[in-house]
C-alpha positions as CSV (number, residue, x, y, z in Angstrom):
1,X,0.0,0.0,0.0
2,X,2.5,2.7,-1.3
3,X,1.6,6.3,-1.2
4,X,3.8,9.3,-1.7
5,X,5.6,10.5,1.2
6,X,4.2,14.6,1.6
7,X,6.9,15.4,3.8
8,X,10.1,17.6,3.0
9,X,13.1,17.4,4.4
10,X,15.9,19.5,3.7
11,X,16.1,23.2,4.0
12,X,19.0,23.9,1.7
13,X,21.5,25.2,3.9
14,X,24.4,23.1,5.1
15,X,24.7,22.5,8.9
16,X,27.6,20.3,10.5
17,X,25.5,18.6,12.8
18,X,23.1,17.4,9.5
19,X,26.4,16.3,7.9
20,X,27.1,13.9,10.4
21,X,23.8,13.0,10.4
22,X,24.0,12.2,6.7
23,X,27.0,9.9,6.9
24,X,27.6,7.0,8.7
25,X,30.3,7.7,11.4
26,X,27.7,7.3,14.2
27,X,30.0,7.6,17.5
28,X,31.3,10.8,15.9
29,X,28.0,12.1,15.1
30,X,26.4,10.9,19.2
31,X,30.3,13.0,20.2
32,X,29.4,16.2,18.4
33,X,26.0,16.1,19.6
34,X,26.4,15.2,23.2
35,X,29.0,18.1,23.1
36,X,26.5,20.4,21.6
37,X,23.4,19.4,24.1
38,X,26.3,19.8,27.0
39,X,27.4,23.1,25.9
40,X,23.6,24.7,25.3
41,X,23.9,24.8,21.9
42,X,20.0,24.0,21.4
43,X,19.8,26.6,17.7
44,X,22.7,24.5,16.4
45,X,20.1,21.3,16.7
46,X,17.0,23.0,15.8
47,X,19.3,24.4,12.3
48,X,20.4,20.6,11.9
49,X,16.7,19.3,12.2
50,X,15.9,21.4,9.4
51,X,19.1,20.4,7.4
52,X,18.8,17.1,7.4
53,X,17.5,15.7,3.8
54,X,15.9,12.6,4.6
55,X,13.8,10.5,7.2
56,X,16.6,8.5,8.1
57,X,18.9,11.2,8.4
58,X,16.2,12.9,11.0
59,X,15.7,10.0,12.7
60,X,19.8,9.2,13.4
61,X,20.4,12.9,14.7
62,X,17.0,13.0,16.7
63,X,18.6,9.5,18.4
64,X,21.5,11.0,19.0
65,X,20.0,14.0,20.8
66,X,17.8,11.7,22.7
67,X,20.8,9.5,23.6
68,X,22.6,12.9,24.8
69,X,19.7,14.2,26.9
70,X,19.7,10.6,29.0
71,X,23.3,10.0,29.3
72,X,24.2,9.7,33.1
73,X,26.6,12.2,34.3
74,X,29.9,11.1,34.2
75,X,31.2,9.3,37.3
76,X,28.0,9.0,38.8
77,X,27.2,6.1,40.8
78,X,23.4,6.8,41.8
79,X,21.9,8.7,38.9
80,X,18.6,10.8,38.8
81,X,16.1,9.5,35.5
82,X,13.6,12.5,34.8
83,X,11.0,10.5,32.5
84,X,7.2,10.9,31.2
85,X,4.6,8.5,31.2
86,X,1.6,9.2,28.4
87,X,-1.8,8.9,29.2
88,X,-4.3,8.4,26.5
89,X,-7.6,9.8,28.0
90,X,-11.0,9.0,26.5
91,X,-13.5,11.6,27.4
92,X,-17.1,11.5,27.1
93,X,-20.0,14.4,28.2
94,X,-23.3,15.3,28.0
95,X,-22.7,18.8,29.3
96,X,-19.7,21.4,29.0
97,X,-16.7,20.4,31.3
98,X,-13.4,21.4,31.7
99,X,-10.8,19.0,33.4
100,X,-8.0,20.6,34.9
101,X,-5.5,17.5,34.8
102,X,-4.1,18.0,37.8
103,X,-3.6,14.9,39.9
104,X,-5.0,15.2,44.0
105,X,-2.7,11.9,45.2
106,X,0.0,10.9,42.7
107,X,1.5,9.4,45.8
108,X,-1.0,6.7,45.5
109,X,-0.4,5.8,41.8
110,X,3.9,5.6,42.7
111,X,2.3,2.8,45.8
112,X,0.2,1.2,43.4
113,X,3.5,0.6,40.6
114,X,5.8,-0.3,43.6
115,X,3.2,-2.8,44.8
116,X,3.5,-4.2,41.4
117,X,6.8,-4.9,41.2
118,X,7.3,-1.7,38.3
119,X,9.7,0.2,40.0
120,X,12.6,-1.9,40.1
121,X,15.3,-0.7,42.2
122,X,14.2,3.0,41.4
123,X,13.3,3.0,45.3
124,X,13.0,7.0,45.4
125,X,10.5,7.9,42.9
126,X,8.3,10.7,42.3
127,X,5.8,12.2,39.7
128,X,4.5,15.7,39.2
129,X,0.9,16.4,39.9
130,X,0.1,18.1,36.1
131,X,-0.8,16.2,33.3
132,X,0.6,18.2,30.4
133,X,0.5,18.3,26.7
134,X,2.9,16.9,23.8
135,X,3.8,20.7,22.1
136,X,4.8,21.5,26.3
137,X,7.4,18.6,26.3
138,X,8.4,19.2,22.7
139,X,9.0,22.9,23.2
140,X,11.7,22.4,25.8
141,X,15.1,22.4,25.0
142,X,17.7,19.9,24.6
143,X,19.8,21.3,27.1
144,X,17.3,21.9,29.9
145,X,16.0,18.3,29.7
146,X,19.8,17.3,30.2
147,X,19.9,19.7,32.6
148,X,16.6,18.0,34.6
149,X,18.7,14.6,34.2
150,X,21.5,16.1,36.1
151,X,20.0,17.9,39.1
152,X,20.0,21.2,37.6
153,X,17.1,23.7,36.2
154,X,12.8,23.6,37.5
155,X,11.1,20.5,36.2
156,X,7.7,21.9,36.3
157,X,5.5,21.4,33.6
158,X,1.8,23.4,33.7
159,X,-0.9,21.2,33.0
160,X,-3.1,21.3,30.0
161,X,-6.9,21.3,30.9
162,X,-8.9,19.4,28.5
163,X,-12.1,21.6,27.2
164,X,-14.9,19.1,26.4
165,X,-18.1,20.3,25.0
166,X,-21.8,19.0,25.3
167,X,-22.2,15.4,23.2
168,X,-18.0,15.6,22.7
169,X,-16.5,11.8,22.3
170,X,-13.2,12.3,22.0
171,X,-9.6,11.4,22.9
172,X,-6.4,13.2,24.2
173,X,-3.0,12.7,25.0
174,X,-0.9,13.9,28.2
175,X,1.8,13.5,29.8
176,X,2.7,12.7,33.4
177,X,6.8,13.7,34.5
178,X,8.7,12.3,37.1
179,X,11.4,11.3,38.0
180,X,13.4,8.0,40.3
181,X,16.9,7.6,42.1
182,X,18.3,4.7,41.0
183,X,22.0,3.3,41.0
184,X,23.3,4.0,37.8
185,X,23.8,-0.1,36.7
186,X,20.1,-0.8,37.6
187,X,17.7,-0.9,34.7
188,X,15.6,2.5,34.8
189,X,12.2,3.1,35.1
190,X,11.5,2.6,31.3
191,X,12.4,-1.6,31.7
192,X,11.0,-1.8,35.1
193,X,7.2,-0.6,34.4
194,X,7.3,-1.4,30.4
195,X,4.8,-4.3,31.1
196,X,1.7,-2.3,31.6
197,X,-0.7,-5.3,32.3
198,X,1.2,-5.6,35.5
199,X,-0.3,-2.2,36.9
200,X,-2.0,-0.6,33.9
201,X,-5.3,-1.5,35.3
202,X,-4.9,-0.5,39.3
203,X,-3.4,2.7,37.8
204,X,-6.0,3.8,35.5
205,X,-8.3,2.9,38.7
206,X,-6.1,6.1,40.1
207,X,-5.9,8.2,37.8
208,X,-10.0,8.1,37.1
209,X,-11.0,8.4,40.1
210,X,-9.0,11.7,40.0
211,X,-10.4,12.9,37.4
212,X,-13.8,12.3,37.6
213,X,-16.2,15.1,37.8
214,X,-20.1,14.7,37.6
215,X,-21.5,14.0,34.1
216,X,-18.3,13.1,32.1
217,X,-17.3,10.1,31.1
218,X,-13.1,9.5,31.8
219,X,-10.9,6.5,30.4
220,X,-7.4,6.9,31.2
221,X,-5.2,4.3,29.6
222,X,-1.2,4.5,30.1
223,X,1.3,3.9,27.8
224,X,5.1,2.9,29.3
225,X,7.3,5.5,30.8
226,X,10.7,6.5,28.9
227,X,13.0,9.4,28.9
228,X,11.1,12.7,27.8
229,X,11.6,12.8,24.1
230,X,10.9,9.5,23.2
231,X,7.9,9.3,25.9
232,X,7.2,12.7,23.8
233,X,7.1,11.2,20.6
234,X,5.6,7.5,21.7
235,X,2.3,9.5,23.2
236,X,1.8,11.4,19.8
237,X,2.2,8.6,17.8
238,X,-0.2,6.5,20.0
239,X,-2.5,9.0,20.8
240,X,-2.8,9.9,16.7
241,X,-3.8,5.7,16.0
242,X,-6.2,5.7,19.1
243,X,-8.2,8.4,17.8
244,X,-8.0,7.3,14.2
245,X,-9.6,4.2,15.6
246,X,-12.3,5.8,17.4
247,X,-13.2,7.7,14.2
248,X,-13.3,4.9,12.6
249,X,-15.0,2.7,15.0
250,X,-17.8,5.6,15.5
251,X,-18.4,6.9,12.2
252,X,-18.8,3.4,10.5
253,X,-21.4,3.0,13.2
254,X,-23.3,6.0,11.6
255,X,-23.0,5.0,8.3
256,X,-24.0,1.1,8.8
257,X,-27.5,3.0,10.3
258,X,-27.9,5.3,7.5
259,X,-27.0,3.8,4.6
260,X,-25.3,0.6,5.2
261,X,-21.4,0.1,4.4
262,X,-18.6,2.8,3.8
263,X,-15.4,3.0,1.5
264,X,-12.3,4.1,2.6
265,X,-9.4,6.3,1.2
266,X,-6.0,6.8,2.1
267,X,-4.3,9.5,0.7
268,X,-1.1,12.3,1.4
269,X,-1.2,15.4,1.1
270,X,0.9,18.7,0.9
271,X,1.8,19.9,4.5
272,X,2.6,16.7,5.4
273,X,-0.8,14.8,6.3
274,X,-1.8,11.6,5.7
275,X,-5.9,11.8,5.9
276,X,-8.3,8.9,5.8
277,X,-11.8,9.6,4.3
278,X,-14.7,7.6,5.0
279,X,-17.5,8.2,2.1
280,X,-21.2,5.8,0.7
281,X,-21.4,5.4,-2.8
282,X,-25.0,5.9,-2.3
283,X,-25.2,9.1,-0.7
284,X,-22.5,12.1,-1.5
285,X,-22.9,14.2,0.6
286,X,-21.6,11.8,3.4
287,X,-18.2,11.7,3.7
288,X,-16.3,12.3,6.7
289,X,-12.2,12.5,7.1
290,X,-9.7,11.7,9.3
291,X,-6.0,14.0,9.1
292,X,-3.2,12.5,10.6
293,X,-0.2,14.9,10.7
294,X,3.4,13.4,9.5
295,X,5.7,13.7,12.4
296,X,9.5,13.6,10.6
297,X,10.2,10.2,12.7
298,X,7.0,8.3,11.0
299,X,6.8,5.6,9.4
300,X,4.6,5.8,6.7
301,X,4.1,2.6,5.2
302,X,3.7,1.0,8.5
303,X,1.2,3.7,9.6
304,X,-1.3,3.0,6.4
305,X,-0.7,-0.5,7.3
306,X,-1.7,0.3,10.7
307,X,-5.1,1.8,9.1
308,X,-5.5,-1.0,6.5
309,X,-5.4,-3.4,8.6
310,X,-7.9,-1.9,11.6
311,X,-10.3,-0.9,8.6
312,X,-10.7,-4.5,7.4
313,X,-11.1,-5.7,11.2
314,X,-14.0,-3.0,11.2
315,X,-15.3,-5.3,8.0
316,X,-14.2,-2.5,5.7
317,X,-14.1,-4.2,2.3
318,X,-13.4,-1.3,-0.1
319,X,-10.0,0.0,0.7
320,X,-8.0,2.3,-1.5
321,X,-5.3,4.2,-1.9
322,X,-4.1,7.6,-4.3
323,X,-1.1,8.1,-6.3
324,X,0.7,11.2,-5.7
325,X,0.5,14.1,-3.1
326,X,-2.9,15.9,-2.9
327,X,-3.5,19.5,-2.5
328,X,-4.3,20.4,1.2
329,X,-7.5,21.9,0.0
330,X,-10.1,22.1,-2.6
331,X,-10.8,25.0,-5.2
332,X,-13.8,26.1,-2.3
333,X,-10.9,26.5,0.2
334,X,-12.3,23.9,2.4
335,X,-10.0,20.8,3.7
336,X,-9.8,18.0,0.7
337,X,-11.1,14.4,1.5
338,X,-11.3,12.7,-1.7
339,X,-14.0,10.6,-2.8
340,X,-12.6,8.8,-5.5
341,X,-9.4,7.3,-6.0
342,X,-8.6,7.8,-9.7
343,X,-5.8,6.4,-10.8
344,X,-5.2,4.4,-7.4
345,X,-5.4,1.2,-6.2
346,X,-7.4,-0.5,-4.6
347,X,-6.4,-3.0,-1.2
């Protein structure tokens, strides 16, 4: 199921860092970044992010960053691990509500993860009481999440209320920080809780209950902890397929009452989306579309495999695909979700 990749990488201008990231001297390249991460150089990375000419080429610096940002100080022999954990949040209401994501007792969610054996040997652990978005985490610096790694520069994170509105069914992604004391040869936080089925279930027990508020519906699920970028990146990327599937899942329901099956398209488009429209043969004017924003780390292929293959457990028979990068809208001005899939092929 090929489609055309809408991103662009590659700016133009020539950047050391984006070199490096080029080539295949990797302990060079993780040197010159760690330097630069160490030494605040945070523009340098942010030019060679936009330098870089290709997915893999993004995806070798952005390791290397990550892999700078967690390092343990040198020396060390009990090491501080600042992590995030995501929470995917279902929300449902019959009335307007605001939740403020902030946590009452996140003392009782660390007892309910020791009591499960997830926190290892990471004895002194603590989280923050604010659940906070993606664009917070991703807006911080390089060098002030090594900084919170090696005991130096606040930690805090504002939370990120979630707005609901009357009849809203919908899905959202934040972010819990924290951080454990650990000796440095112990496995971190990240090994220790990665099986969720061990305490998934108590902790979403937790984490409702905090929530709640009168008339609205709350379904927090976790995903496991890692080190702040790639926790950053893991929540978008599974907050982005959990929602696709509730479209799915909730408009093929509307469909099958109105006019019986749907077709679905997959298709890119310029600005870097990949969008998913659900439309009846028998009735035009319903269609409705899914957009998917291209982070430069995705995987395309596997992400419209992903789609494919949740669409035919939904009994989606008609599944196609379309050649080429669409516009981003049509000659109205209004998003494009195409309805037929000329030239395409069909899955």
């Amino acid at each position: 199921m090929n489609l055309s990749d809408p991103r662009r990488y590659g700016n133009g201008s020539v950047q050391p860092l984006a070199q490096l990231g080029e080539g295949g001297d990797g302990a060079r390249l993780q040197r010159e970044v760690s330097a630069a991460v160490a030494a605040g150089h945070d523009d340098d990375i942010r030019a060679a992010y936009a330098a870089v000419g290709s997915g893999a080429a993004y995806r070798r610096l952005w390791e290397a960053v990550a892999a700078a940002v967690d390092a343990p100080p040198a020396g060390a022999a009990v090491i501080t691990r600042v992590f995030a954990m995501p929470w995917l949040i279902v929300c449902g209401t019959r009335a307007a509500a605001t939740l403020p994501c902030v946590l009452s007792d996140v003392g009782e969610l660390v007892r309910v993860m020791e009591q499960a054996g997830a926190l290892g040997a990471n004895r002194n652990l603590g989280f923050a009481n604010a659940l906070c978005a993606v664009e917070t985490l991703e807006q911080v610096p390089p060098s002030a999440l090594r900084a919170w790694n090696t005991g130096g520069g606040a930690r805090d994170c504002p939370p990120s209320p979630i707005v609901l509105t009357p009849g809203d069914e919908s899905l959202h992604v934040r972010f819990l920080l924290g951080a454990a004391v650990s000796p440095l040869e112990a496995p971190g936080i990240a090994e220790t809780a990665a099986h969720i089925g061990a305490w998934g279930i108590k902790a979403t027990g937790v984490v409702t209950k905090q929530l709640a508020q009168p008339g609205v519906d709350v379904l927090p699920v976790p995903r496991p902890p890692a080190g702040i970028m790639k926790a950053a990146y893991a929540g978008r990327r599974a907050g982005l397929e959990a929602a696709f599937n509730l479209f799915l899942s909730n408009t093929l329901r509307r469909f099958r009452v109105k006019v019986g099956d749907a077709n679905l398209i997959l298709s890119t488009h310029e600005g870097g989306e990949l969008r998913a429209t659900l439309y009846s043969p028998l009735d035009e004017g319903l269609t409705e579309g899914y957009r998917w924003p291209l982070h430069p780390l995705d995987d395309l292929a596997e992400i419209v495999a992903s789609m494919a293959d949740f669409a035919r457990e939904c009994r989606v028979l008609d599944i196609a695909t379309v050649p080429g990068v669409l516009p981003d809208l049509t000659s109205t001005g209004a998003v494009l979700f195409p309805t037929t899939a000329e030239g395409g092929a069909r899955h």
